[in-house]
Every structure is written in C-alpha cells, then in structure tokens.
C-alpha positions in Angstrom: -42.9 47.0 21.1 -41.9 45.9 24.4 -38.6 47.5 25.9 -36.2 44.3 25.5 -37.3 43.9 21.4 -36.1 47.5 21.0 -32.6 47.0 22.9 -32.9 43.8 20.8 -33.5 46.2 17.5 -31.0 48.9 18.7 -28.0 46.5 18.8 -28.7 44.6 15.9 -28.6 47.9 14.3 -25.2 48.6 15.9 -23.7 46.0 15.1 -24.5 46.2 11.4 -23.8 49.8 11.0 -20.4 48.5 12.7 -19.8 46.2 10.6 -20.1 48.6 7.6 -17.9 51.0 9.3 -15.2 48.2 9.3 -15.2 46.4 6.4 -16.9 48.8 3.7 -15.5 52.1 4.2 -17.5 55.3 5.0 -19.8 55.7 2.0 -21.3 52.1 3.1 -21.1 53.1 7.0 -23.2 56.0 6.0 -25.9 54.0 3.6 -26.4 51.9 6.3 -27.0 54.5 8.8 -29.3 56.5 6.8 -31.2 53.0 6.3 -31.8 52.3 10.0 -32.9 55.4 10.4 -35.6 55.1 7.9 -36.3 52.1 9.2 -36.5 53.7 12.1 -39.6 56.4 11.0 -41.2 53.3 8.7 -41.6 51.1 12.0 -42.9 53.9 13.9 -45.3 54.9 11.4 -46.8 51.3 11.6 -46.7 51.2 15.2 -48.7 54.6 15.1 -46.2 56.5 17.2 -46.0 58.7 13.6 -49.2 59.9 12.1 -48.5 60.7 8.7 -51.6 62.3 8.2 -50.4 65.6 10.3 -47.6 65.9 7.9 -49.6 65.1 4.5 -52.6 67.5 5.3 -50.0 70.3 6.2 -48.1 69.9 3.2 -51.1 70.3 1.6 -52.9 73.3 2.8 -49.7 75.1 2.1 -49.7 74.4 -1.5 -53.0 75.7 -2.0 -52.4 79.3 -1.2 
C-alpha cells in the first residue's frame, strides 16, 4: 500500500467514524470505531504485515500442556 492510499484509507475512516459520532450517538461512534479497526488487522493480515500463523501455533502449544 503506497503512502497516499493509506492517508486516503485513514481519512475516509475519519470521516465515517465522524459522521457516526454526530449523527448516531456514542454506541454507533463506537461500533464504527471498533470496525475500522478490525478492518484495520483484516487488511494487514492480507497485506502480510500480520502473520497469523505466530499467533495460531502459540495458542496452540499452550493448550496442549
């Protein structure tokens, strides 16, 4: 992801989270919020910055004790 698609991406985001604020009260400010941000991990994972692999295999080698 090139740097102006992420500024792109991070105001779009504002401005919808905004918009929630304004017009739909808190409870919709904060669905909205905690949808961008697992937007946020979703796109990451499919750009590879997140292997989920790391996490999977530690979960479980824990539960095997």
């Amino acid at each position: 992801m090139t740097t102006g698609s992420a500024t792109s991406l991070g105001a779009a985001v504002g401005i919808a989270v905004g918009f929630a604020g304004a017009f739909g009260g808190f409870w919709a400010f904060l669905l909205v919020l905690v949808l961008a941000i697992v937007g946020v991990v979703v796109g990451a994972v499919i750009d590879g910055r997140i292997n989920v692999g790391d996490y999977v295999s530690g979960l479980s080698n824990r539960s095997g004790r």
